[in-house]
C-alpha positions as YAML, in Angstrom:
chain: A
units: angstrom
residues:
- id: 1
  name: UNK
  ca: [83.42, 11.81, 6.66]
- id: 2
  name: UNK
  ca: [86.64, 12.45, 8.55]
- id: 3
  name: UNK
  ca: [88.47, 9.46, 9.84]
- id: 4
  name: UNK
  ca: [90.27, 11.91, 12.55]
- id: 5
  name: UNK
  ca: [87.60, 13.58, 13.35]
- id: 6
  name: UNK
  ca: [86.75, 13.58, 17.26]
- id: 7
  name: UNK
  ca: [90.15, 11.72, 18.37]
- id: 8
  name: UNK
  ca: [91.74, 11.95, 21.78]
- id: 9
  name: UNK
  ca: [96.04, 11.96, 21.26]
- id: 10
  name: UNK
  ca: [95.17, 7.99, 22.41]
- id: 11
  name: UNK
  ca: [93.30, 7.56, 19.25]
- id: 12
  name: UNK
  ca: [90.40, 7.44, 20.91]
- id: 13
  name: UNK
  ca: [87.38, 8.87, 19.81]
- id: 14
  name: UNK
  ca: [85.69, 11.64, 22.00]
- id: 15
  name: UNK
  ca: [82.65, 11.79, 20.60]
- id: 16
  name: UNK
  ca: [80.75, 9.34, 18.26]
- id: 17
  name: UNK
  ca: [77.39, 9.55, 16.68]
- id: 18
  name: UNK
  ca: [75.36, 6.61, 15.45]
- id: 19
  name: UNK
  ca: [72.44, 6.08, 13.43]
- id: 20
  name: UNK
  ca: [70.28, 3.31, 12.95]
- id: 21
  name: UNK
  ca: [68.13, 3.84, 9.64]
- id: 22
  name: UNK
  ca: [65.70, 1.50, 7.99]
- id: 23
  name: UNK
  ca: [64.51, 3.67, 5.24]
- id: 24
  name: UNK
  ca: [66.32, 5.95, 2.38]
- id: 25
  name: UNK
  ca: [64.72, 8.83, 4.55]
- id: 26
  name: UNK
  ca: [65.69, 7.94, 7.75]
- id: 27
  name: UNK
  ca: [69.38, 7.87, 5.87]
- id: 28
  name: UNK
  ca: [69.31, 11.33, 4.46]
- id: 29
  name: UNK
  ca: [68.10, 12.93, 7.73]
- id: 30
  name: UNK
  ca: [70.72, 10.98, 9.04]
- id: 31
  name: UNK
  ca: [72.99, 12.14, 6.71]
- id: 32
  name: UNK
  ca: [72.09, 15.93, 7.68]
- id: 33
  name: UNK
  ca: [72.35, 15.47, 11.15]
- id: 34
  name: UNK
  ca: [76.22, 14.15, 10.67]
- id: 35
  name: UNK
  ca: [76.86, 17.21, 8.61]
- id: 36
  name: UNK
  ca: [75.29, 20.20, 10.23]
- id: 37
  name: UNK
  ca: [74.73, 18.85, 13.88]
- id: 38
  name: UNK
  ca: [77.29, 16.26, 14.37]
- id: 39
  name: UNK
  ca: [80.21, 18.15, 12.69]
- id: 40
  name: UNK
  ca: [83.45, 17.11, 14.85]
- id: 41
  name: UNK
  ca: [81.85, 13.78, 16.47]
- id: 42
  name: UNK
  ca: [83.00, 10.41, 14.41]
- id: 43
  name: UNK
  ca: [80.41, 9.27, 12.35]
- id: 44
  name: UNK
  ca: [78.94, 5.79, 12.30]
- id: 45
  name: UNK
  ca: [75.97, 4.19, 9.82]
- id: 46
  name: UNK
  ca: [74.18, 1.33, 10.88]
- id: 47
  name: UNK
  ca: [71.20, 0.67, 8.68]
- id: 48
  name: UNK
  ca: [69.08, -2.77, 9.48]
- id: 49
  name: UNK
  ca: [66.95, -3.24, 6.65]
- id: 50
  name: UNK
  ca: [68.04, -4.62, 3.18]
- id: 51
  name: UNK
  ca: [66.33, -1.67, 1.03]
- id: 52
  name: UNK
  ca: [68.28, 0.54, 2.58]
- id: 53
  name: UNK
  ca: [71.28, -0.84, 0.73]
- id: 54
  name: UNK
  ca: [71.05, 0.91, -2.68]
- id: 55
  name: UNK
  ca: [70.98, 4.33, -1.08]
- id: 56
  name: UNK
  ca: [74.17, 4.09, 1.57]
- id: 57
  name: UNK
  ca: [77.73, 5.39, 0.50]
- id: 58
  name: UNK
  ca: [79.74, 3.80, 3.14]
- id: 59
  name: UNK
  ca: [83.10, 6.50, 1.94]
- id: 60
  name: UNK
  ca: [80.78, 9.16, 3.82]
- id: 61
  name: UNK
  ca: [81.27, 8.25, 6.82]
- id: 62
  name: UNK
  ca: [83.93, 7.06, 9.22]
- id: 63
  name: UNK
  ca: [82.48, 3.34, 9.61]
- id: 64
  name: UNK
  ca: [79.24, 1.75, 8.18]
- id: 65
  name: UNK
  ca: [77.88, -1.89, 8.13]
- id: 66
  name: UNK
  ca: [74.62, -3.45, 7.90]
- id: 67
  name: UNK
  ca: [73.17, -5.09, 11.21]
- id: 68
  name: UNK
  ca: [70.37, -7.96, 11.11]
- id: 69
  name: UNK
  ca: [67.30, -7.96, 12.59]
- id: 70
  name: UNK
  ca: [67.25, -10.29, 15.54]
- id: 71
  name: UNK
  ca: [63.36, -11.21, 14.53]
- id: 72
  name: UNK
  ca: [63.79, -11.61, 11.27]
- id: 73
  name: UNK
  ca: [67.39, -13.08, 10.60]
- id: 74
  name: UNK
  ca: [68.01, -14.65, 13.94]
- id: 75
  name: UNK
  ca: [71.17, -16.66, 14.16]
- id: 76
  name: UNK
  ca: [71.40, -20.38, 12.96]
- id: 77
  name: UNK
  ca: [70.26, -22.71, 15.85]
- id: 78
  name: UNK
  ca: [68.87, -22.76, 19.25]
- id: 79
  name: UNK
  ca: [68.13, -19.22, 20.87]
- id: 80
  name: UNK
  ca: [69.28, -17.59, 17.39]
- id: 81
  name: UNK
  ca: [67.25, -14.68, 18.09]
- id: 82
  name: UNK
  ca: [68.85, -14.23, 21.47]
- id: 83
  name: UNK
  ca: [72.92, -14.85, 20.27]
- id: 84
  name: UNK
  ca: [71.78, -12.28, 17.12]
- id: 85
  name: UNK
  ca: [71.19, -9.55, 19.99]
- id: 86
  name: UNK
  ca: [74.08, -10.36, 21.92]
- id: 87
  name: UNK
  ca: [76.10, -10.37, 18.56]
- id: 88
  name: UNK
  ca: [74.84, -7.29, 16.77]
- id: 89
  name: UNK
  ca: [76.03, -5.41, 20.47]
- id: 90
  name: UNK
  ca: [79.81, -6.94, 19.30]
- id: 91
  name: UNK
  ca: [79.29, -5.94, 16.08]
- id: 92
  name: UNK
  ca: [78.36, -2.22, 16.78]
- id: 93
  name: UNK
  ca: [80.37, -2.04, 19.51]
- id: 94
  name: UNK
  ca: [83.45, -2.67, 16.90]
- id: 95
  name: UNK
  ca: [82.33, 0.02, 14.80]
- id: 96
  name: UNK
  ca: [81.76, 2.52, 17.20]
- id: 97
  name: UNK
  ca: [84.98, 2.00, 18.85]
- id: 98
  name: UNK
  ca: [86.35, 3.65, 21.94]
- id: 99
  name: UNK
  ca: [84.28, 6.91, 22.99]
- id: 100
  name: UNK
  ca: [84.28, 9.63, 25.85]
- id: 101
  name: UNK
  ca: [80.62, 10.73, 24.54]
- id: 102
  name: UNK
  ca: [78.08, 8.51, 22.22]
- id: 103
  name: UNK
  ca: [74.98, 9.71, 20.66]
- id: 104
  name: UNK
  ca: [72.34, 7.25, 19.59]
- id: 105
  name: UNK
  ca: [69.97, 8.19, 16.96]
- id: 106
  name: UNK
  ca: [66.87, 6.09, 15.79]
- id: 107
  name: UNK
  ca: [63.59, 6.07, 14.30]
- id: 108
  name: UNK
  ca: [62.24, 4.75, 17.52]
- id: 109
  name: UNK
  ca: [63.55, 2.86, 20.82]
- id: 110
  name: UNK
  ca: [60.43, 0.58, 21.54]
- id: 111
  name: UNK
  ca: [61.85, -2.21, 19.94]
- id: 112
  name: UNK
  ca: [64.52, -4.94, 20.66]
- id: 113
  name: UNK
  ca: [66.61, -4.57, 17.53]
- id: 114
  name: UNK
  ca: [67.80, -0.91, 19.30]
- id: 115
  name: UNK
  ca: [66.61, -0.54, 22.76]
- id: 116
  name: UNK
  ca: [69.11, -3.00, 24.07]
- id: 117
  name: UNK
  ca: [72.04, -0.54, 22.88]
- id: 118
  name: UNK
  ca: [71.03, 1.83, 25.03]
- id: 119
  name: UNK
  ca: [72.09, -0.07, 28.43]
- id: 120
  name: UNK
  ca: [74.94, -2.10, 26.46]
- id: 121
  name: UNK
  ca: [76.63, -0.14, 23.74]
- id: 122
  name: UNK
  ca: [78.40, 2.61, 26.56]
- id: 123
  name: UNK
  ca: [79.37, -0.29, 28.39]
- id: 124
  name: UNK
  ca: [81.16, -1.89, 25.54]
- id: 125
  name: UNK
  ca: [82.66, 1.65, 24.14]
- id: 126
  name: UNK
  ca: [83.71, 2.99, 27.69]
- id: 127
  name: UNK
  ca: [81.29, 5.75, 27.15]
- id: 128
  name: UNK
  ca: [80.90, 8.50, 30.54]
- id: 129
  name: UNK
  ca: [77.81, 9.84, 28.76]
- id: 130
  name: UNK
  ca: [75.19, 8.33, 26.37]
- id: 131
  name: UNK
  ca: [72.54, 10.57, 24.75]
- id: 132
  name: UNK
  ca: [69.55, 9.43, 22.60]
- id: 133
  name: UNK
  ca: [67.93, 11.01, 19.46]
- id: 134
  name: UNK
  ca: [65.22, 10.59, 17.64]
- id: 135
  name: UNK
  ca: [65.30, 10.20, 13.15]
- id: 136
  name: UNK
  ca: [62.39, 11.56, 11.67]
- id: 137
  name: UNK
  ca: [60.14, 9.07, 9.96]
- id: 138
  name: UNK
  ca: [58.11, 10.83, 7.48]
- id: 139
  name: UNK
  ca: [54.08, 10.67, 7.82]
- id: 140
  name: UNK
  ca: [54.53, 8.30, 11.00]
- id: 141
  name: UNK
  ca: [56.31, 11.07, 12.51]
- id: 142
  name: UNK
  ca: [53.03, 13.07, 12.46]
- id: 143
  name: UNK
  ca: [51.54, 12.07, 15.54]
- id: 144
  name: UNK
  ca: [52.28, 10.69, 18.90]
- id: 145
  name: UNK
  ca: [51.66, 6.57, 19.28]
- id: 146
  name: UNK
  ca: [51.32, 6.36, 23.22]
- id: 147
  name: UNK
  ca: [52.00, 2.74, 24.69]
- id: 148
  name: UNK
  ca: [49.46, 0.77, 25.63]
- id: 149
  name: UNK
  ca: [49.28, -1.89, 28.26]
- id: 150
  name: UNK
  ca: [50.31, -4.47, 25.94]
- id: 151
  name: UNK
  ca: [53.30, -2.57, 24.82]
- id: 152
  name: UNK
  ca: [54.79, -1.97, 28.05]
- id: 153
  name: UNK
  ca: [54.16, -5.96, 29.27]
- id: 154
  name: UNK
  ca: [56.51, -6.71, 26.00]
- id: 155
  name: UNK
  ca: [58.96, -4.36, 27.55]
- id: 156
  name: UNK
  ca: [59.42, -5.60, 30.94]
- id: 157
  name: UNK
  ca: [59.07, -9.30, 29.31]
- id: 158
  name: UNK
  ca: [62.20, -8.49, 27.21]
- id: 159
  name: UNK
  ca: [63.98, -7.25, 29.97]
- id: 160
  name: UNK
  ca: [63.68, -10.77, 31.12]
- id: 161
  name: UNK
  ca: [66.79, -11.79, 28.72]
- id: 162
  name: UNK
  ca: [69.55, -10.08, 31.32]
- id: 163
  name: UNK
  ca: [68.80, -12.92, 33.55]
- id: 164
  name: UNK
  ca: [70.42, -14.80, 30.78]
- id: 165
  name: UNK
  ca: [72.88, -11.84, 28.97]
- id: 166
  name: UNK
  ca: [73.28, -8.86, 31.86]
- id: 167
  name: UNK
  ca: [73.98, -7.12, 28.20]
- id: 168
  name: UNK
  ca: [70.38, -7.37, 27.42]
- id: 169
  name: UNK
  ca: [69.10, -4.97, 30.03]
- id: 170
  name: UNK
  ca: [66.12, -3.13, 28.21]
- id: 171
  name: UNK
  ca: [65.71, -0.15, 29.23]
- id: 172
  name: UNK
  ca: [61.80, 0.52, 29.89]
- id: 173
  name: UNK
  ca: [59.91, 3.76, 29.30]
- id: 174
  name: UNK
  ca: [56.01, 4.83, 28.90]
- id: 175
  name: UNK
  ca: [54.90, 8.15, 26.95]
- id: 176
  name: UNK
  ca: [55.49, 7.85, 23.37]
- id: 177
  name: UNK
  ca: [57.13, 4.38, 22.06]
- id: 178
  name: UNK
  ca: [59.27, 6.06, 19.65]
- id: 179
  name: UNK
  ca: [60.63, 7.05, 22.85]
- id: 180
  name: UNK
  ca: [60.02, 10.77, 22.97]
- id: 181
  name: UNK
  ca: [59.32, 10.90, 26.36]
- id: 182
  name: UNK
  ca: [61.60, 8.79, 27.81]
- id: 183
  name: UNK
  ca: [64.42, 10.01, 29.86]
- id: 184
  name: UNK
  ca: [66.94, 9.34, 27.84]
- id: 185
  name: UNK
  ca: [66.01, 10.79, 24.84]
- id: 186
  name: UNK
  ca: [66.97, 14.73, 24.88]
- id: 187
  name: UNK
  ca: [66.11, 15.53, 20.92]
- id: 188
  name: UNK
  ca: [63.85, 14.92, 18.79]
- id: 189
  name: UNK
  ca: [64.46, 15.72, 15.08]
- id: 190
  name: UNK
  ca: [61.60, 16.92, 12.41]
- id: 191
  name: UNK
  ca: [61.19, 17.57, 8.46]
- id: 192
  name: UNK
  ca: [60.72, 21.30, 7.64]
- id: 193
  name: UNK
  ca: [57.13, 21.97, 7.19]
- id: 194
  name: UNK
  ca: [56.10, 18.95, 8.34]
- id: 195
  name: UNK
  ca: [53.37, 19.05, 11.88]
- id: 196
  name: UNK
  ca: [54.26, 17.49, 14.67]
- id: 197
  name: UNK
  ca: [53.03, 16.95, 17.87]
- id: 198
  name: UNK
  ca: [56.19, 16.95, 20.04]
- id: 199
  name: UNK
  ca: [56.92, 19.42, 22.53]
- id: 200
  name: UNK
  ca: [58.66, 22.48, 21.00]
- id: 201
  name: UNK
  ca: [61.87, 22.54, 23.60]
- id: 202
  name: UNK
  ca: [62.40, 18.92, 22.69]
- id: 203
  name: UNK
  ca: [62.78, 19.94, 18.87]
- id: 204
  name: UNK
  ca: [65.15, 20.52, 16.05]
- id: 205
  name: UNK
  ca: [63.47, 21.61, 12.76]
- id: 206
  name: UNK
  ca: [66.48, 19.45, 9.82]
- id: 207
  name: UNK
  ca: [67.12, 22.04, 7.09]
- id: 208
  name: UNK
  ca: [65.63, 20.57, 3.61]
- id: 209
  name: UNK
  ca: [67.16, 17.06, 2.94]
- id: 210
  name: UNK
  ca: [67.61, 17.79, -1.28]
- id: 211
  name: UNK
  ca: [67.64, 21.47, -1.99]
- id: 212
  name: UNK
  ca: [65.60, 22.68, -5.09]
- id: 213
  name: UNK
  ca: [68.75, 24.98, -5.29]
- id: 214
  name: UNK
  ca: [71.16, 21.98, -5.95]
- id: 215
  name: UNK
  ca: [69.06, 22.05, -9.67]
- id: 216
  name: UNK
  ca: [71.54, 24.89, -10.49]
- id: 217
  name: UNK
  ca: [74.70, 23.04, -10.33]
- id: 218
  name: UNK
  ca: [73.19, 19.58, -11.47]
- id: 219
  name: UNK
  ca: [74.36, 20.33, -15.23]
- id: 220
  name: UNK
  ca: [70.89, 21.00, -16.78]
- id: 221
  name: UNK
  ca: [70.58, 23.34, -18.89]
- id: 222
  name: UNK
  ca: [66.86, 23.66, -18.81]
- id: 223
  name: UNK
  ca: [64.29, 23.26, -15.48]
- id: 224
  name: UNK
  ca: [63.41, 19.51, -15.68]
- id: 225
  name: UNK
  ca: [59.96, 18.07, -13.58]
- id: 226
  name: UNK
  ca: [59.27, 14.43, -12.73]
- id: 227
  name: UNK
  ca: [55.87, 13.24, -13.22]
- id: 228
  name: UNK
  ca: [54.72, 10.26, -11.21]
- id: 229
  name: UNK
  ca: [52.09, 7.74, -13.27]
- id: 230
  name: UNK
  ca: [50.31, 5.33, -11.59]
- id: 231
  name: UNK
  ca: [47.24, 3.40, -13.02]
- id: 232
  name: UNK
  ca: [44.12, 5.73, -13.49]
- id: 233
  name: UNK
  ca: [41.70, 4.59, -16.02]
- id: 234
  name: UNK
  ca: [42.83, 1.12, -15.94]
- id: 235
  name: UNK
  ca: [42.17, 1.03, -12.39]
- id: 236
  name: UNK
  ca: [38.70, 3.21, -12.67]
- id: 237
  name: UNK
  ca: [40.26, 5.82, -10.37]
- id: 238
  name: UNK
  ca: [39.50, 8.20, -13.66]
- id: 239
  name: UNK
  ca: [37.36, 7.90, -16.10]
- id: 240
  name: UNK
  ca: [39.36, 7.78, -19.54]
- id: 241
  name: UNK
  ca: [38.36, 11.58, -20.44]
- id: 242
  name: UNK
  ca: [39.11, 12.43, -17.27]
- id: 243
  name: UNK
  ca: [42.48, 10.97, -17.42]
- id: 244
  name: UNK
  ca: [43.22, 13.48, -19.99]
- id: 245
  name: UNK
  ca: [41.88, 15.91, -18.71]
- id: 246
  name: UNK
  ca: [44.49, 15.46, -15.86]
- id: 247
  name: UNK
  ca: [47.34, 14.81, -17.93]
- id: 248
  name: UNK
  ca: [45.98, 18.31, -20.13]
- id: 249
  name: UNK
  ca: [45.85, 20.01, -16.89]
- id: 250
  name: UNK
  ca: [49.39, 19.02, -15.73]
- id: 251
  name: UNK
  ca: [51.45, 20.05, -19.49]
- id: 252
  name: UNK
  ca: [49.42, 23.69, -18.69]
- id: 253
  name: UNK
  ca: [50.80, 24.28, -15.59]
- id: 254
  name: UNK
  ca: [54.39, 22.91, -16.61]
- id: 255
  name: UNK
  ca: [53.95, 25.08, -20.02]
- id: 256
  name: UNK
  ca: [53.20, 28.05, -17.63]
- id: 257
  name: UNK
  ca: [56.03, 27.74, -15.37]
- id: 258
  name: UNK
  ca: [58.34, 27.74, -18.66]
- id: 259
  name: UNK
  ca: [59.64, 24.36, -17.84]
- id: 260
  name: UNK
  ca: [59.52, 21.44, -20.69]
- id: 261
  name: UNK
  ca: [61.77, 19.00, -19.83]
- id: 262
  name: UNK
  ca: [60.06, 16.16, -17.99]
- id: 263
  name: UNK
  ca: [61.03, 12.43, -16.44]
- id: 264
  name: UNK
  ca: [58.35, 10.39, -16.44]
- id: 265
  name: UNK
  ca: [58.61, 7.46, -13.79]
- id: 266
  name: UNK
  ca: [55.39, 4.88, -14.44]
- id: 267
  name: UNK
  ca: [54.12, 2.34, -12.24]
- id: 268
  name: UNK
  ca: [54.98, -1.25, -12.39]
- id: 269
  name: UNK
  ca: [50.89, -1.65, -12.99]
- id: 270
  name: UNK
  ca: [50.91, 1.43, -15.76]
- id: 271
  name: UNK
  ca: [52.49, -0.04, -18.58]
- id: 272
  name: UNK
  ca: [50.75, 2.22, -20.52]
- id: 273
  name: UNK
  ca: [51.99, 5.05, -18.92]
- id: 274
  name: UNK
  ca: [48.61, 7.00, -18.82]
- id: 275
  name: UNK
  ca: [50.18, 10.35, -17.93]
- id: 276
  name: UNK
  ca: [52.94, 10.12, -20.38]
- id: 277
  name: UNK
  ca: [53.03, 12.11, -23.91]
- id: 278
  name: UNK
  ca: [55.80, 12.14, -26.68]
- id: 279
  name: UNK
  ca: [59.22, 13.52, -25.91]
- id: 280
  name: UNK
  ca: [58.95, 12.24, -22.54]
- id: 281
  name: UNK
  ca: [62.40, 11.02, -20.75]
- id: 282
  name: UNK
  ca: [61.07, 7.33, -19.27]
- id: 283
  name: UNK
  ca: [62.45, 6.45, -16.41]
- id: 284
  name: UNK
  ca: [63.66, 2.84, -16.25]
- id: 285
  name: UNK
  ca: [65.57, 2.81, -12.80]
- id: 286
  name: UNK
  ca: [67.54, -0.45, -11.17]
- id: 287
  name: UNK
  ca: [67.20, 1.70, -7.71]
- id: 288
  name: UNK
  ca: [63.52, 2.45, -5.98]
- id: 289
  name: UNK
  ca: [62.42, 5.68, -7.17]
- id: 290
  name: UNK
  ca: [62.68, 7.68, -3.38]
- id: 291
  name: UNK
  ca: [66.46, 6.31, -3.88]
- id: 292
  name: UNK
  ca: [66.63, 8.29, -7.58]
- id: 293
  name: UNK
  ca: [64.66, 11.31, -5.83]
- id: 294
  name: UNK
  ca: [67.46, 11.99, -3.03]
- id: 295
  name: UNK
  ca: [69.87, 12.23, -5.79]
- id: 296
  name: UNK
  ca: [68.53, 13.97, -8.09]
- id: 297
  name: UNK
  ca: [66.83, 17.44, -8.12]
- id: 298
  name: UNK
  ca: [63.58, 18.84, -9.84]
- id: 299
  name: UNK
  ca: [62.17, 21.92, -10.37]
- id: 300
  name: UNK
  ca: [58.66, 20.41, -10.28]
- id: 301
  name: UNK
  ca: [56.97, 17.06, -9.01]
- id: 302
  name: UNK
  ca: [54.04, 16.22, -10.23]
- id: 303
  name: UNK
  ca: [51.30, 13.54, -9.93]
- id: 304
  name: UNK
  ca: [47.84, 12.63, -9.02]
- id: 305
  name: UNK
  ca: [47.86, 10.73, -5.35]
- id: 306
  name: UNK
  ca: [51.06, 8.50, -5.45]
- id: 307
  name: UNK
  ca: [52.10, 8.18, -2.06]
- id: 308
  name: UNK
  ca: [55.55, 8.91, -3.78]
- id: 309
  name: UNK
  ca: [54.31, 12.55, -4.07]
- id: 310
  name: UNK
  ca: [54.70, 12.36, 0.07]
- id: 311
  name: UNK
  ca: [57.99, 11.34, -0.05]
- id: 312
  name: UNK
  ca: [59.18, 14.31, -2.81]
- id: 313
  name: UNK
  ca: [57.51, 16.86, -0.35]
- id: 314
  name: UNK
  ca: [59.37, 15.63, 2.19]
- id: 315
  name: UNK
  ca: [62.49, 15.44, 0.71]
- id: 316
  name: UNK
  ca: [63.11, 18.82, -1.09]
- id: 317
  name: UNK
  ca: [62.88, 22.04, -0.16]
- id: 318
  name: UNK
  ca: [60.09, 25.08, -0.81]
- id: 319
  name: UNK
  ca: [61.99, 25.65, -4.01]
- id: 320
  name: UNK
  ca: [60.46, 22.54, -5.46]
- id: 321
  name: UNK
  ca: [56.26, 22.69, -5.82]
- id: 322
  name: UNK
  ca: [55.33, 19.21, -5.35]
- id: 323
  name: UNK
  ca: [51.60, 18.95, -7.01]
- id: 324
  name: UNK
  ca: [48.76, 16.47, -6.83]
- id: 325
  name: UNK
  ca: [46.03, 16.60, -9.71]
- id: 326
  name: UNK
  ca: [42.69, 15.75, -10.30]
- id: 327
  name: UNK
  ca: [41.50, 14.85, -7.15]
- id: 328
  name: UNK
  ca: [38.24, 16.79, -7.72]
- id: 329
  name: UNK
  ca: [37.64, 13.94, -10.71]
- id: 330
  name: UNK
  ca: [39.06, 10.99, -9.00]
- id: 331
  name: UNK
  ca: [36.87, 8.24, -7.64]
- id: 332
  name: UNK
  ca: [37.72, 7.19, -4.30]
- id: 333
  name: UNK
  ca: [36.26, 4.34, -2.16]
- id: 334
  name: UNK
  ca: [34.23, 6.36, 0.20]
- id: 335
  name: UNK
  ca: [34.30, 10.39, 1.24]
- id: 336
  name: UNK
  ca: [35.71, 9.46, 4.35]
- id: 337
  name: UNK
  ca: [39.17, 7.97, 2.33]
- id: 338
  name: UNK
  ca: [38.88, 11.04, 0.49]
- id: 339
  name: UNK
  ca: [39.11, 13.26, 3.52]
- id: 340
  name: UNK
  ca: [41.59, 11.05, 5.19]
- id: 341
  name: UNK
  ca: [43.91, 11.51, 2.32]
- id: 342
  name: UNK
  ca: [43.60, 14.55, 1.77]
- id: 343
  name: UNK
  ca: [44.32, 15.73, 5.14]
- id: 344
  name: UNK
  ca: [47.78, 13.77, 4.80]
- id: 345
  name: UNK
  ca: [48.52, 15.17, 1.93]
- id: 346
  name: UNK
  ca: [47.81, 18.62, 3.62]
- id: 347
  name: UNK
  ca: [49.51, 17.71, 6.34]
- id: 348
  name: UNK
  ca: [52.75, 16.68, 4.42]
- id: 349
  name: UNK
  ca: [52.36, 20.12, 2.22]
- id: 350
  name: UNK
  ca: [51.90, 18.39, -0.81]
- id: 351
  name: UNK
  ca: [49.90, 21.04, -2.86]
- id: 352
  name: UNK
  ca: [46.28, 20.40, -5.18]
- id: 353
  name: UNK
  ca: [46.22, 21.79, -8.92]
...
């Protein structure tokens, strides 16, 4: 983003924001945040799950580098887990570099693969002040998750390790485990139109992460949709006639809207692209589809209950309509998944055509 951004005349930075991510929209809120929050501070990406990978573009900021997940890719050996912590703190710690003022930002800080930054990293950056943030994370981010007894045992258990690394001094906190409530934590950011139930003083509303505006400089000369297939009849979720109903239904309101270009992504268990009709652009993508959505601007999404159509509402801004279909012809399992579905659809603003 800007390699001199945030330097002392030592060459050392003043301020330094870092993000841990673990999904393509924990990356592009990130990604805001660094431009309209963080402007000035020295930008660092650390992202600790593999799918992530396809979506990073390490020239945007000043140092990025994928970290491993002690639990998951612990280090060859005895007590791998435990020499993964202690070197993902080295590794970070390199990135970051020397710092007056760091800002942490994550997803959440109830669990080991972060928490143990919090105590560590300003120790190993010469930090005077460390701050923590919190990423939104979509639908999760709805509601609170309070810790239970369990949960907080597993805290003061892991805080066990400084007996072996006086690094690993996890920092311990009840309230919310993303870690809303803890005390170091003093923002917590949220997805426009999206409900929350955070404490208003604690936060930031991110402007939209893809705006429908960006469709007017993408090069098209025509509004283009995306329709999202998934397996309907095949599946008995619709009835064949109702199927085409939907599909009927869907061309209407695209015909209406004056827009006639349309991308149609199918499901891995479509392959006969139920939704699809002749002059259709097919999407054939070698990147998950949320990964071609934060790239790429519509001027409609449409589907019937993907859980893709949660993602699009979260990721674009009022100027695209993100639409669900059919649901008064779909057969779900029970009224009670129906309801449940439909209120997080609701929730996430995704409208019903």
């Amino acid at each position: 983003m800007n390699d001199s951004a945030g330097q002392t005349p030592a060459g050392q930075a003043r301020r330094v924001a870092l993000y841990f991510v673990a999904s393509p929209l924990q990356y592009l809120a990130a990604r805001r945040i660094a431009e309209d929050f963080e402007a000035g501070a020295r930008q660092v990406l650390v992202w600790y799950k593999r799918g992530v990978t396809p979506v990073v573009r390490e020239q945007d900021w000043d140092a990025a580098a994928y970290m491993a997940w002690p639990r998951w890719e612990p280090l060859p050996g005895a007590f791998g887990r435990h020499r993964r912590l202690l070197a993902n703190i080295r590794q970070v710690a390199a990135l970051v570099g020397g710092c007056d003022e760091l800002t942490i930002h994550s997803a959440v800080f109830d669990t080991e693969a972060i928490n143990y930054f919090l105590r560590a990293l300003p120790k190993a950056c010469g930090a005077k002040t460390m701050r923590a943030r919190i990423l939104p994370d979509g639908i999760i981010s709805i509601r609170r998750y309070p810790l239970g007894a369990a949960k907080r045992i597993a805290q003061y258990l892991r805080k066990l390790r400084r007996l072996a690394a006086p690094e690993l001094d996890y920092w311990c906190f009840d309230g919310d485990r993303i870690g809303s409530d803890a005390p170091f934590c003093d923002r917590i950011y949220v997805l426009p139109g999206l409900p929350h139930e955070y404490p208003d003083a604690k936060t930031t509303r991110l402007p939209a992460l893809v705006s429908g505006s960006a469709l007017k400089d993408s090069g098209e000369d025509a509004p283009r949709a995306l329709i999202i297939g998934q397996p309907l009849a095949g599946t008995g979720l619709l009835s064949s006639a109702d199927r085409d109903a939907v599909a009927a239904e869907m061309r209407d309101w695209l015909a209406r809207h004056d827009i006639a270009e349309v991308d149609y992504k199918g499901h891995p268990k479509d392959p006969a692209r139920e939704l699809s009709m002749p002059g259709d652009h097919i999407l054939e993508l070698d990147e998950p589809l949320e990964v071609w959505m934060s790239h790429t601007p519509y001027a409609a999404v449409l589907g019937v209950r993907s859980s893709a159509l949660l993602f699009a509402r979260q990721l674009y801004d009022g100027a695209t309509p993100v639409l669900a279909f059919g649901w008064q012809r779909v057969r779900f399992k029970s009224e009670a998944e129906r309801r449940d579905m439909e209120r997080t659809f609701s929730a996430c603003g995704v409208e019903f055509e």
